[in-house]
MIFIGU-12055 format. One record per residue: residue number from 1; residue in three letters; x, y, z of N, C-alpha, C, O in turn. Coordinates in Angstrom, 2 decimals, always signed. Layout:
BEGIN
 seq type   neast  nnorth     nup  caeast canorth    caup   ceast  cnorth     cup   oeast  onorth     oup
 NUM  ALA       X       Y       Z       X       Y       Z       X       Y       Z       X       Y       Z
...
! end
This chain:
BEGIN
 seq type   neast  nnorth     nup  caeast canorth    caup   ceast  cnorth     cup   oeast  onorth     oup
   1  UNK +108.28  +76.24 +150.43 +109.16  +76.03 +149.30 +109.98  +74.75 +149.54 +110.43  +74.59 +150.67
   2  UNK +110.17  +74.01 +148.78 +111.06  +72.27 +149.01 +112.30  +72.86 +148.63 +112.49  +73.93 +148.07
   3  UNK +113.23  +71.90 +149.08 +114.86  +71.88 +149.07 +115.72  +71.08 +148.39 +114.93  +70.35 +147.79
   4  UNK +116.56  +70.81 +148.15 +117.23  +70.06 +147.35 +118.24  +70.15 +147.90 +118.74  +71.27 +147.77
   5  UNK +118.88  +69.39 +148.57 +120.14  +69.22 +149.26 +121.12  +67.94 +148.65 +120.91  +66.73 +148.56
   6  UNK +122.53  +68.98 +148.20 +123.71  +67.79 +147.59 +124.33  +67.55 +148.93 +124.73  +68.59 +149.47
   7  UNK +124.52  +66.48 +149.57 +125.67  +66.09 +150.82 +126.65  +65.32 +149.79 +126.28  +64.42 +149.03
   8  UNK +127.57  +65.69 +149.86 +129.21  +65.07 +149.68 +130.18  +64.85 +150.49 +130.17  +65.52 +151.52
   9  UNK +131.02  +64.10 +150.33 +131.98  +63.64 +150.72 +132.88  +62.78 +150.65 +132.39  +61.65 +150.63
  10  UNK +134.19  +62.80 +150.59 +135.41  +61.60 +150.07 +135.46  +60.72 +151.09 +135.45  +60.97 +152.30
  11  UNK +135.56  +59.21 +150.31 +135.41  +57.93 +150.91 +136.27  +57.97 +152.31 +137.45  +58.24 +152.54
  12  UNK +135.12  +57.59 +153.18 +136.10  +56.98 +154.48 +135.73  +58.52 +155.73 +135.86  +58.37 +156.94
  13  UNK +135.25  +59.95 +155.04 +134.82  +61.02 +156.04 +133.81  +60.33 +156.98 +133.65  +60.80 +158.11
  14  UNK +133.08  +59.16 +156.55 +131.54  +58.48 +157.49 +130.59  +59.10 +156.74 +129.48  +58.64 +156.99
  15  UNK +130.57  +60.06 +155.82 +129.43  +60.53 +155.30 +128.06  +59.31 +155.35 +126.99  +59.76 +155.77
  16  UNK +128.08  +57.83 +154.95 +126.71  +57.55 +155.11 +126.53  +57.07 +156.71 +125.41  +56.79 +157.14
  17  UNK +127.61  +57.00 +157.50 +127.12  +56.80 +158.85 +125.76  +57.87 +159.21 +124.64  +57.56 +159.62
  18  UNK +126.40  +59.42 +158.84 +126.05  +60.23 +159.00 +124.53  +60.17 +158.28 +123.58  +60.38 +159.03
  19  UNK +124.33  +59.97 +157.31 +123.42  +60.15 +156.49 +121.97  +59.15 +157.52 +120.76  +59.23 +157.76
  20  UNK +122.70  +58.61 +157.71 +121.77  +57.71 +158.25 +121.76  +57.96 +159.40 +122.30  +56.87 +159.59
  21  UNK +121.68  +58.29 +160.23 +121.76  +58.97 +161.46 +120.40  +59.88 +160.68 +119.19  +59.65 +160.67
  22  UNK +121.25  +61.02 +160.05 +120.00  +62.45 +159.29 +118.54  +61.91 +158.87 +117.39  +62.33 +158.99
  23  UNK +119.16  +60.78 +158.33 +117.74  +60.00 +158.13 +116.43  +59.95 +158.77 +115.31  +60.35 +158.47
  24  UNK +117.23  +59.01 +160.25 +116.17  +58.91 +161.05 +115.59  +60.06 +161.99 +114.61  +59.95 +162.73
  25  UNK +116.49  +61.33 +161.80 +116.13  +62.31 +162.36 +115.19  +63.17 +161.66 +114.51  +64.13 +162.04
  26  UNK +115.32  +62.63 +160.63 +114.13  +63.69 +159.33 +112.54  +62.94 +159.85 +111.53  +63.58 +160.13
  27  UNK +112.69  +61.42 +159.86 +111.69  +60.50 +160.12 +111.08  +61.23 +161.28 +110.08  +61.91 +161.05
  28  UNK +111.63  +61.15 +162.67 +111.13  +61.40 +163.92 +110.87  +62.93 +163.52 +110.22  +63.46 +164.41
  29  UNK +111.13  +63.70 +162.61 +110.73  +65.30 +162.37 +109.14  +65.15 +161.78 +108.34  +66.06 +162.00
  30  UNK +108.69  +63.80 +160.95 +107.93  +63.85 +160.42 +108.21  +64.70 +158.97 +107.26  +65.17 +158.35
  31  UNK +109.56  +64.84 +158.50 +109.63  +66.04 +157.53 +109.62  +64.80 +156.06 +110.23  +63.75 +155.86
  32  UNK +108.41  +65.73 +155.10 +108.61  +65.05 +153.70 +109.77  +64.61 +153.30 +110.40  +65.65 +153.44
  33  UNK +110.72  +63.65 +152.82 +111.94  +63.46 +152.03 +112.04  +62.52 +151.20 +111.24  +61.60 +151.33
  34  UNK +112.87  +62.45 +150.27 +113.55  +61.46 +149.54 +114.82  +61.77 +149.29 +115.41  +62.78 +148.89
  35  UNK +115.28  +60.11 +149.80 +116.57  +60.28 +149.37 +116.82  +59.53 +147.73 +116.12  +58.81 +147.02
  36  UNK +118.31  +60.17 +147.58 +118.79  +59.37 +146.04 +120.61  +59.36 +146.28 +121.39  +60.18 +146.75
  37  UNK +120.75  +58.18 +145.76 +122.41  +58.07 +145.63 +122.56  +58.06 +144.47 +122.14  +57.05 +143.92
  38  UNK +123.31  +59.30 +143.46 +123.03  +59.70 +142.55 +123.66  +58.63 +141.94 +122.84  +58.25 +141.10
  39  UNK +124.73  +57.85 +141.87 +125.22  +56.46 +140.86 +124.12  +55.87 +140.65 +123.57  +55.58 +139.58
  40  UNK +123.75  +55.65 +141.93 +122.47  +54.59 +141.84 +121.06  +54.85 +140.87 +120.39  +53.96 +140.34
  41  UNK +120.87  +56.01 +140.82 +119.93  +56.95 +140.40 +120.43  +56.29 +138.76 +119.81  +55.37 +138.23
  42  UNK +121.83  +57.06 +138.01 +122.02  +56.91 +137.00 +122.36  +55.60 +136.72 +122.57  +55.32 +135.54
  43  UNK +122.46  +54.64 +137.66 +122.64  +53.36 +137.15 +121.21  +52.44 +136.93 +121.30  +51.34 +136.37
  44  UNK +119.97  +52.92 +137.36 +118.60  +52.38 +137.14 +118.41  +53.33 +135.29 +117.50  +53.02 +134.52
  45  UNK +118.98  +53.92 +135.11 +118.29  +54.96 +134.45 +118.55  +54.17 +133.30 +117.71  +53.82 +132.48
  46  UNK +120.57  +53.71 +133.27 +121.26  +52.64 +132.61 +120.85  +51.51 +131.98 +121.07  +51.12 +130.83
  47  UNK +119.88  +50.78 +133.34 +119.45  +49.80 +133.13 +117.94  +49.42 +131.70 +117.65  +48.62 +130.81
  48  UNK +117.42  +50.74 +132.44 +116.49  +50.98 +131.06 +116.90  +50.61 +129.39 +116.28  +50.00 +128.51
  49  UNK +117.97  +51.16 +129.43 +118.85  +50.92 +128.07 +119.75  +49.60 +127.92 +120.69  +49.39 +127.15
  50  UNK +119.22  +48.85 +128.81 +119.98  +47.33 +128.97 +121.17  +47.10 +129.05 +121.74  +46.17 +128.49
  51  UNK +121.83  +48.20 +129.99 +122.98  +48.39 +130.82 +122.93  +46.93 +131.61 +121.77  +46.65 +131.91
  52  UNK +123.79  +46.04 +131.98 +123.78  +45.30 +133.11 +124.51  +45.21 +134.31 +124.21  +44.47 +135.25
  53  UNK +125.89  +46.33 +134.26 +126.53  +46.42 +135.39 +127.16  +47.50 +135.69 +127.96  +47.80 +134.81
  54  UNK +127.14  +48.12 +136.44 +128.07  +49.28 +136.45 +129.29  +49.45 +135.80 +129.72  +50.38 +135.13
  55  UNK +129.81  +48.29 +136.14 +131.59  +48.40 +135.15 +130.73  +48.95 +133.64 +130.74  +50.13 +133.30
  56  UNK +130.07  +47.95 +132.91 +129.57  +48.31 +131.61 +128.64  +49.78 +131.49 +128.30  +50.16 +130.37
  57  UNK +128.30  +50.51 +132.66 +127.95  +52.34 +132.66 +129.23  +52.69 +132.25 +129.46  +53.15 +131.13
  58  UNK +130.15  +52.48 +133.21 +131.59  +53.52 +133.03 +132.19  +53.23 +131.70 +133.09  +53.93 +131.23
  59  UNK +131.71  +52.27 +131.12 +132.64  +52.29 +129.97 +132.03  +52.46 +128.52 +132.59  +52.32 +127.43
  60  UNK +130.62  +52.85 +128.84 +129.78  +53.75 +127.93 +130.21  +54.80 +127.04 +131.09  +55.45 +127.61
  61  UNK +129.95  +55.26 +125.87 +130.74  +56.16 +125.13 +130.47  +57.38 +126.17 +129.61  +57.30 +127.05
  62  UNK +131.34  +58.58 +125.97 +130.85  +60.13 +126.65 +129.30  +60.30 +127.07 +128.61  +60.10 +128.07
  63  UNK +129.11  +60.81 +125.72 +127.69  +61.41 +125.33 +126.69  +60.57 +125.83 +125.73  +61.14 +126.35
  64  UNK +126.69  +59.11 +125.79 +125.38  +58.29 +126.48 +125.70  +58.21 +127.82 +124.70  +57.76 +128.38
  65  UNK +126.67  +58.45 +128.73 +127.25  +58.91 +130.01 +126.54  +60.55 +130.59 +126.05  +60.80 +131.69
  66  UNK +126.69  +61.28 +129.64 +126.21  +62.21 +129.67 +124.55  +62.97 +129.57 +124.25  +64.14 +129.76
  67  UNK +123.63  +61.77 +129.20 +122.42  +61.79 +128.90 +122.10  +60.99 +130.28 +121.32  +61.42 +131.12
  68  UNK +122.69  +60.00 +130.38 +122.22  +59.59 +131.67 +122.29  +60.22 +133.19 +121.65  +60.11 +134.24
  69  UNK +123.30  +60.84 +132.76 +123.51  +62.41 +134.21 +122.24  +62.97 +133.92 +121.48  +63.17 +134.87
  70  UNK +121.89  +63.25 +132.82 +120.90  +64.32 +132.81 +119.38  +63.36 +133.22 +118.63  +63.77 +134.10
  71  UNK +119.17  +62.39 +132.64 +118.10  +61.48 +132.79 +117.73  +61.60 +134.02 +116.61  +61.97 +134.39
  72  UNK +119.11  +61.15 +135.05 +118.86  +61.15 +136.64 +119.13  +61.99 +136.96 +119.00  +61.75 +138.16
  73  UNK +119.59  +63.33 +136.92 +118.81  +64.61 +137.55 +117.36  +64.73 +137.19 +116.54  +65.15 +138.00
  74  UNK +117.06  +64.37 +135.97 +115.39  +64.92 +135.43 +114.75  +64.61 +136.85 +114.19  +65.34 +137.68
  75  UNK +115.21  +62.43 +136.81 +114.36  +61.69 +137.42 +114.29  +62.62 +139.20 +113.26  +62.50 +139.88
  76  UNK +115.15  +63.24 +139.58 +115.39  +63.46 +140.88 +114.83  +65.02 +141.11 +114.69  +65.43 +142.27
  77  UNK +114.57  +65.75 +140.16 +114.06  +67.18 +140.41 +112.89  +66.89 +139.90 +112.13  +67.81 +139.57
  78  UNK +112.46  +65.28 +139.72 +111.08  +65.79 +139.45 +110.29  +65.12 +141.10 +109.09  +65.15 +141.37
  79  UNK +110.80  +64.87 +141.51 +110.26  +64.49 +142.79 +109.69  +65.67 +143.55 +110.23  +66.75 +143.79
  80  UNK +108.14  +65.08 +143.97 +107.46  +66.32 +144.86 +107.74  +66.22 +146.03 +107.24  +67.08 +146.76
  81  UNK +108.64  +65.19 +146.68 +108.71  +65.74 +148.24 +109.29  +67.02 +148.81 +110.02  +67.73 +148.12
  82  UNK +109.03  +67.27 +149.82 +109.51  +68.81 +149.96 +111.35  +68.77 +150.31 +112.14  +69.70 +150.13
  83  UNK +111.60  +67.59 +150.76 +113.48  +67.81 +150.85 +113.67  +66.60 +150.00 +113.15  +65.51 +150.24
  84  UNK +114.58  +66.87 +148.82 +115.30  +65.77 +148.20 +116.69  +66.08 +148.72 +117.19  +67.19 +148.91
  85  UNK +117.19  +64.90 +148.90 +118.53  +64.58 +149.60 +119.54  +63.61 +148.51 +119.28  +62.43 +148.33
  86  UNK +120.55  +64.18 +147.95 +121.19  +63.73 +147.10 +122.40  +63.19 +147.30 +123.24  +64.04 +147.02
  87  UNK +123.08  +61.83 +147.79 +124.21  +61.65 +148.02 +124.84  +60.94 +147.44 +124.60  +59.77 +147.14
  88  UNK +126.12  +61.83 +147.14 +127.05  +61.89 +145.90 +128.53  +62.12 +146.27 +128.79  +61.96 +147.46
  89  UNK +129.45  +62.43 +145.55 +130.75  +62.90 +145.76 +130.70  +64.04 +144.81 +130.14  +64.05 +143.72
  90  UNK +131.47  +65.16 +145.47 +131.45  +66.29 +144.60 +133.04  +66.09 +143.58 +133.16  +66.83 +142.59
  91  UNK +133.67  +65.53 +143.76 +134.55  +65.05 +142.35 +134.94  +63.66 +142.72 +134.94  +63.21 +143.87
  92  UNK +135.32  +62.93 +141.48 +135.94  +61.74 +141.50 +137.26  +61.77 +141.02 +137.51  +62.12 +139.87
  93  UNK +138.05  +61.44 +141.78 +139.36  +60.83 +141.52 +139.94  +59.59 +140.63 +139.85  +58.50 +141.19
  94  UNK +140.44  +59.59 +139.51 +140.82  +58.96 +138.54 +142.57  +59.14 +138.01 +142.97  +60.28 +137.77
  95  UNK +143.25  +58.32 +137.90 +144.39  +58.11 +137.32 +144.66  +59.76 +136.70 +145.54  +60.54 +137.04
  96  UNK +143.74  +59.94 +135.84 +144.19  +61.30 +134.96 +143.93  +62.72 +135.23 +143.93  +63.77 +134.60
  97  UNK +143.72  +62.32 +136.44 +142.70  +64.35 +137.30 +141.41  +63.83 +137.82 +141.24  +62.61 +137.93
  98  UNK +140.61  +64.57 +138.11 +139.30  +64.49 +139.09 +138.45  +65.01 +138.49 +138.52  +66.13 +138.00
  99  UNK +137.24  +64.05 +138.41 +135.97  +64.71 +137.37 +134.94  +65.48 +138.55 +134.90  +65.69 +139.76
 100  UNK +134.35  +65.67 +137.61 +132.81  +66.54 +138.53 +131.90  +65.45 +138.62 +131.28  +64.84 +137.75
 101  UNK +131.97  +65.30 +140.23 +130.86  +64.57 +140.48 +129.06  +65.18 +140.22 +128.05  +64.49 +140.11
 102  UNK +129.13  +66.10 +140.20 +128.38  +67.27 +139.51 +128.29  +67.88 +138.77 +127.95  +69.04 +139.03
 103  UNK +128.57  +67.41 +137.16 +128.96  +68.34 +136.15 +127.76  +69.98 +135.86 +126.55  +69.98 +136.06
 104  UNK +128.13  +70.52 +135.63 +127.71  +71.99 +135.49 +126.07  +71.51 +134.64 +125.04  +71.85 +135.23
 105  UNK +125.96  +70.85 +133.50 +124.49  +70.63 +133.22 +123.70  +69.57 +134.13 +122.51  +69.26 +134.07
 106  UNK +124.88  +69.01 +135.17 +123.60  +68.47 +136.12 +122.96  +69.03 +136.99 +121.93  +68.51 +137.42
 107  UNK +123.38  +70.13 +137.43 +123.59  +70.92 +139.00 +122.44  +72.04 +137.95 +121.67  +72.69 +138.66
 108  UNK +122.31  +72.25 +136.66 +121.28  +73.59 +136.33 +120.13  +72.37 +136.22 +119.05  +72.96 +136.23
 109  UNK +119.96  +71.31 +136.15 +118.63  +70.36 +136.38 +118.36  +70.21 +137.52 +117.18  +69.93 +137.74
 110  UNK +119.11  +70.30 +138.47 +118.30  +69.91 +139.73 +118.34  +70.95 +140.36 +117.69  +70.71 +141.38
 111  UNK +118.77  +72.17 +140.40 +118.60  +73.62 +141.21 +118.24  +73.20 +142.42 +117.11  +73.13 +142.91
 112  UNK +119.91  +72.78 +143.12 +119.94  +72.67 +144.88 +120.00  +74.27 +145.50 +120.28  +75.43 +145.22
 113  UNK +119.50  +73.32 +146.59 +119.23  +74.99 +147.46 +120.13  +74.81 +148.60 +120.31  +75.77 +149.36
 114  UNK +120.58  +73.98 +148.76 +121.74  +73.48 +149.51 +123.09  +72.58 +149.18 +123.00  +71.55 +148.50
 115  UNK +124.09  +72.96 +149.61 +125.40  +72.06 +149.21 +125.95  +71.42 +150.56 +125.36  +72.03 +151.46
 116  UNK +126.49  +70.81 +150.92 +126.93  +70.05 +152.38 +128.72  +69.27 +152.10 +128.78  +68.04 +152.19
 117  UNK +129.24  +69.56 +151.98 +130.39  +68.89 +151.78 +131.04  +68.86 +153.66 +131.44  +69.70 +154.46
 118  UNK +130.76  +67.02 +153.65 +131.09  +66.61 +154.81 +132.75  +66.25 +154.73 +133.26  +65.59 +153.83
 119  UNK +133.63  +67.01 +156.18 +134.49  +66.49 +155.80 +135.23  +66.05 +157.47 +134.56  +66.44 +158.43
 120  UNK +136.41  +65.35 +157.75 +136.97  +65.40 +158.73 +138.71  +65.51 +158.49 +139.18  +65.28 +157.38
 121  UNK +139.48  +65.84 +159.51 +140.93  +65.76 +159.34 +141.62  +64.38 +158.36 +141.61  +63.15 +158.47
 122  UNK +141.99  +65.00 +157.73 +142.73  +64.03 +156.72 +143.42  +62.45 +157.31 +143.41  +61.33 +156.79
 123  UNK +144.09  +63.00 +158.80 +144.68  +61.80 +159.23 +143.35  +60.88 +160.08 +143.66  +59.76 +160.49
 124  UNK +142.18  +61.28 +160.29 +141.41  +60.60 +160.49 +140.74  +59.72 +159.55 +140.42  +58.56 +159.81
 125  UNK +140.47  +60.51 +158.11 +139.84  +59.80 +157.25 +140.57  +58.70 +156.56 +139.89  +57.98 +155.84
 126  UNK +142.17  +58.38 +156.68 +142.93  +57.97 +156.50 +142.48  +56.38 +157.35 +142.26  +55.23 +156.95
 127  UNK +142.49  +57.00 +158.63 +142.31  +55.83 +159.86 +141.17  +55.07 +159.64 +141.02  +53.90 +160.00
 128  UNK +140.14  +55.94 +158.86 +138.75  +55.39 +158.67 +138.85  +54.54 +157.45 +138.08  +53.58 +157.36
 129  UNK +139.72  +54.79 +156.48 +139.43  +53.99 +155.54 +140.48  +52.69 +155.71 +140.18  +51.61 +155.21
 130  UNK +141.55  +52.85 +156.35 +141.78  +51.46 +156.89 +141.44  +50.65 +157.69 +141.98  +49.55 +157.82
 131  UNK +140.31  +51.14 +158.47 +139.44  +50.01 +159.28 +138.42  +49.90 +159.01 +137.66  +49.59 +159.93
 132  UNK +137.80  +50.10 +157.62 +136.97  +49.41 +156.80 +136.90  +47.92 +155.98 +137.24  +47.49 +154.87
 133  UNK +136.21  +47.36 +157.26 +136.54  +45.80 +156.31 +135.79  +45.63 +155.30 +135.85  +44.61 +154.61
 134  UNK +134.91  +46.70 +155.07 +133.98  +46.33 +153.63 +134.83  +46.43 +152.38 +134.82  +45.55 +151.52
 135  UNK +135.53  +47.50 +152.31 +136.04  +48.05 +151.38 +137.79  +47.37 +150.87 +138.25  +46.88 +151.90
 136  UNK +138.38  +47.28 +150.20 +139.46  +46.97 +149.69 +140.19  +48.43 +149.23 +140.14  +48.78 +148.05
 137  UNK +140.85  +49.23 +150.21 +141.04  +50.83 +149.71 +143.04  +50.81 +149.70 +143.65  +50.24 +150.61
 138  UNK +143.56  +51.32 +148.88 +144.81  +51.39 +148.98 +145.02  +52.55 +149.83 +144.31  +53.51 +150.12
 139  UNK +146.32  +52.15 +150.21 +146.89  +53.29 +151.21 +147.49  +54.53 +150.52 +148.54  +54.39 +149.91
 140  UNK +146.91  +55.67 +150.59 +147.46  +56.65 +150.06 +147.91  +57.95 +151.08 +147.37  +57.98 +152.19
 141  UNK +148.87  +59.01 +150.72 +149.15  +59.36 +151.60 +148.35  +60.93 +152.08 +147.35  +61.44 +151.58
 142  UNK +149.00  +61.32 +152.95 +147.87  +62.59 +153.81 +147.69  +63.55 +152.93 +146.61  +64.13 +153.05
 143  UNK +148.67  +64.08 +151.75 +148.82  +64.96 +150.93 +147.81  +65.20 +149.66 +147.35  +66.19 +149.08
 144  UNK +147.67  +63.23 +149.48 +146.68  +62.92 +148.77 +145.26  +63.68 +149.27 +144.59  +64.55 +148.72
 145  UNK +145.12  +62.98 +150.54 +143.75  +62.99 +150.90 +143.13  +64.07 +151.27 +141.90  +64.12 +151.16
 146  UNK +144.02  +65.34 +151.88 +144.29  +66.63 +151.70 +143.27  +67.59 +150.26 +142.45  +68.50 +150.08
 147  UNK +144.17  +66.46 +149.48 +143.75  +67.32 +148.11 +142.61  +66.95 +147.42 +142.20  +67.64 +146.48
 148  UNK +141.85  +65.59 +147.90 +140.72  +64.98 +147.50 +140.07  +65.60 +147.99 +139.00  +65.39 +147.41
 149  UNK +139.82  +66.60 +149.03 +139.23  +67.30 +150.21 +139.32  +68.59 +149.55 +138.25  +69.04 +149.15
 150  UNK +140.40  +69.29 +149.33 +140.38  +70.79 +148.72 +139.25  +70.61 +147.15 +138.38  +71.46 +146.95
 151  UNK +139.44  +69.53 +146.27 +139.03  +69.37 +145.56 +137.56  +69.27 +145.61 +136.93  +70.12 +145.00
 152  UNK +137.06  +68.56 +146.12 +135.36  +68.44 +146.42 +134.78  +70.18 +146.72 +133.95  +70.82 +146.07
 153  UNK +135.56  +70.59 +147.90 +135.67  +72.28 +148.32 +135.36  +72.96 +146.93 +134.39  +73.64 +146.59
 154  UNK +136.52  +72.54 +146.20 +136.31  +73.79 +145.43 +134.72  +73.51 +144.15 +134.06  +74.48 +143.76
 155  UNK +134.43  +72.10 +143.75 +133.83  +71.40 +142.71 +132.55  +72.33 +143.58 +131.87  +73.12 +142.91
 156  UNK +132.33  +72.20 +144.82 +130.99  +72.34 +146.01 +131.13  +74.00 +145.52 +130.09  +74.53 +145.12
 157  UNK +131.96  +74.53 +145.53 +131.85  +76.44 +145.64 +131.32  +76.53 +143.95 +130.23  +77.05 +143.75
 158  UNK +132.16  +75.99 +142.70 +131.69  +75.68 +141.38 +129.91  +75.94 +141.51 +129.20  +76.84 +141.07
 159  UNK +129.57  +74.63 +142.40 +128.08  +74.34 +141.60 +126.92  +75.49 +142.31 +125.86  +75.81 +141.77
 160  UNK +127.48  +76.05 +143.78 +127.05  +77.03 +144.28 +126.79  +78.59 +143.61 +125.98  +79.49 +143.84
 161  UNK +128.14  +78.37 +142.46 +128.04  +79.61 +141.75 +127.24  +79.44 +140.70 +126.70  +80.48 +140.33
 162  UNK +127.02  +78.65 +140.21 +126.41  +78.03 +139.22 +124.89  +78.21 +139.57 +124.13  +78.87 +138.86
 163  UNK +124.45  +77.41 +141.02 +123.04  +77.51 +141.09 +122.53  +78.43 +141.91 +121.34  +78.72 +141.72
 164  UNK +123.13  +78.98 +142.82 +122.64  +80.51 +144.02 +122.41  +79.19 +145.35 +121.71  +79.46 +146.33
 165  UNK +122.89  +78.18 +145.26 +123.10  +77.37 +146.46 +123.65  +77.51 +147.50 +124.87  +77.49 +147.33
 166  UNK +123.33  +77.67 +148.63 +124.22  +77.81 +149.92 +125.41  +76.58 +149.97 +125.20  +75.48 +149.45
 167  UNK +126.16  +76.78 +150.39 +127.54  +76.14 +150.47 +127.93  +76.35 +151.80 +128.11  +77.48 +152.27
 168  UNK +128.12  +74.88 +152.70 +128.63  +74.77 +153.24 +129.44  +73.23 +153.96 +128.96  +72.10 +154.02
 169  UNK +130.62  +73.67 +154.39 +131.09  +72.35 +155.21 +130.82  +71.96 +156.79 +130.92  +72.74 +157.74
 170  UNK +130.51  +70.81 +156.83 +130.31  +70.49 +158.33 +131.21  +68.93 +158.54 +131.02  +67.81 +158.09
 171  UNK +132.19  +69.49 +159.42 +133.05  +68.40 +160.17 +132.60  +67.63 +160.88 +132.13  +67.89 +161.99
 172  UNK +132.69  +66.12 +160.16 +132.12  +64.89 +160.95 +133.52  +64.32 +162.16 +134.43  +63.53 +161.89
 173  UNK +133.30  +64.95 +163.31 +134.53  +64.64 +164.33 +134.16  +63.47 +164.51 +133.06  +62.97 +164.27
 174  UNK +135.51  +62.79 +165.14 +135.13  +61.10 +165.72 +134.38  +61.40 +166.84 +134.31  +62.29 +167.69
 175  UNK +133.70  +60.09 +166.47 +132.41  +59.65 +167.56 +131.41  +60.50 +167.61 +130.43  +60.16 +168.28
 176  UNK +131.40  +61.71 +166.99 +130.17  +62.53 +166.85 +129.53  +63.06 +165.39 +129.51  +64.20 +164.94
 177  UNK +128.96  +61.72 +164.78 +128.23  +61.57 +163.91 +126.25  +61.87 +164.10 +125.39  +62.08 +163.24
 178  UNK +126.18  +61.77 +165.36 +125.25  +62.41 +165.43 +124.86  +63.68 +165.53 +123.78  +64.17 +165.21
 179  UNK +125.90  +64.22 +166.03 +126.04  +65.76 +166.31 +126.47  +66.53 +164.40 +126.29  +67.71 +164.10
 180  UNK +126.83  +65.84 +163.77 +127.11  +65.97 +162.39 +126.03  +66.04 +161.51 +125.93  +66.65 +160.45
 181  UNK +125.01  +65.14 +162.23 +123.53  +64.83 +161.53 +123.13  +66.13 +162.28 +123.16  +67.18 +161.65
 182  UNK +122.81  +66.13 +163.41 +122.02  +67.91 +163.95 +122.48  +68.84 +162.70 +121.66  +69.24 +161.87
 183  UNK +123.59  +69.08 +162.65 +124.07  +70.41 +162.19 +123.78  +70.50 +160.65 +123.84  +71.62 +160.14
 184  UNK +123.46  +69.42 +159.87 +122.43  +69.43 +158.55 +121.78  +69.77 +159.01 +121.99  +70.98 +159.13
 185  UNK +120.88  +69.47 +159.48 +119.07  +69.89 +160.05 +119.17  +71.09 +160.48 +118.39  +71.85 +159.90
 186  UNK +119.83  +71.58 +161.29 +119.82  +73.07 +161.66 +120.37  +73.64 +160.46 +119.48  +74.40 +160.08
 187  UNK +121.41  +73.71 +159.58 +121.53  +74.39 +158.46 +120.63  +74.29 +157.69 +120.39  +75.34 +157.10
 188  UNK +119.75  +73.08 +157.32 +118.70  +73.06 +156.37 +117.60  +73.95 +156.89 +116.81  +74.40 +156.07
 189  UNK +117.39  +74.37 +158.65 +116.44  +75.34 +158.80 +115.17  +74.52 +159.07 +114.12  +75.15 +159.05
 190  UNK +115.12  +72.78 +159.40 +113.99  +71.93 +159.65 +113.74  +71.57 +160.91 +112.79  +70.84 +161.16
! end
């Protein structure tokens, strides 16, 4: 039977350190996969419709926002490999509240069989996102980041109820991002 695995996580946990790490450990497993970064996913889908930049996705009416969630779930549950690997954020943070990085008709299109919400101590992920020179991230405080964290938690238990998905969190500690990648693979049962 193939899998469908959502990994999440709020900016700065290492989630794609991690991912990539899982990566090459799926490789050396020899195990079928594909991965998808679900923006990315819905931003090719975009492009079809002569979208040209992401800023110009987000500022798409609702409803053609909403077709394109669904487009790129279609595109991603229709994949025959036996593990699809989906990495995403389970909510987004915005000025006015926190959306579903998973809204409820995306999560009944792709029927995951797994949920992963990666997370680490708040004052770490804090540390991580200020010594990111890629990124340009404002400083926000622990209470915040706290709650960006409860929030994903709860969006991750949402889509679990929703699809009969296992749900779980695995703590990416410092310096042991590889040991973060094992503990997918052993929860996925590969």
């Amino acid at each position: 039977m193939s899998k469908l695995a959502i990994i999440g996580g709020i900016a700065g946990v290492g989630k794609t350190t991690v991912l990539n790490i899982f990566y090459e450990k799926l490789k050396a497993k020899n195990v079928d996969f594909e991965t998808f970064v679900y923006g990315t996913v819905m931003f090719d889908e975009a492009q079809k419709l002569g979208v040209n930049d992401r800023d110009e996705m987000r500022n798409l009416p609702y409803e053609k926002q909403v077709e394109l969630q669904k487009s790129a779930a279609k595109r991603i549950a229709s994949s025959k490999s036996f593990l699809k690997v989906v990495d995403t954020h389970f909510q987004i943070p915005t000025p006015f509240g926190y959306l579903p990085g998973i809204p409820m008709h995306v999560a009944k299109i792709l029927k995951p069989t797994h949920l992963f919400l990666i997370t680490a101590p708040a004052e770490l992920i804090i540390k991580r996102r200020m010594n990111d020179p890629t990124r340009k991230r404002e400083i926000i405080p622990l209470e915040k980041v706290e709650e960006e964290i409860e929030y994903s938690r709860m969006y991750m238990i949402s889509i679990s109820n929703i699809t009969g998905a296992l749900a779980s969190e695995v703590v990416n500690e410092e310096g042991k991002p590889e040991a973060t990648a094992e503990e997918l693979i052993k929860r996925l049962e590969l």
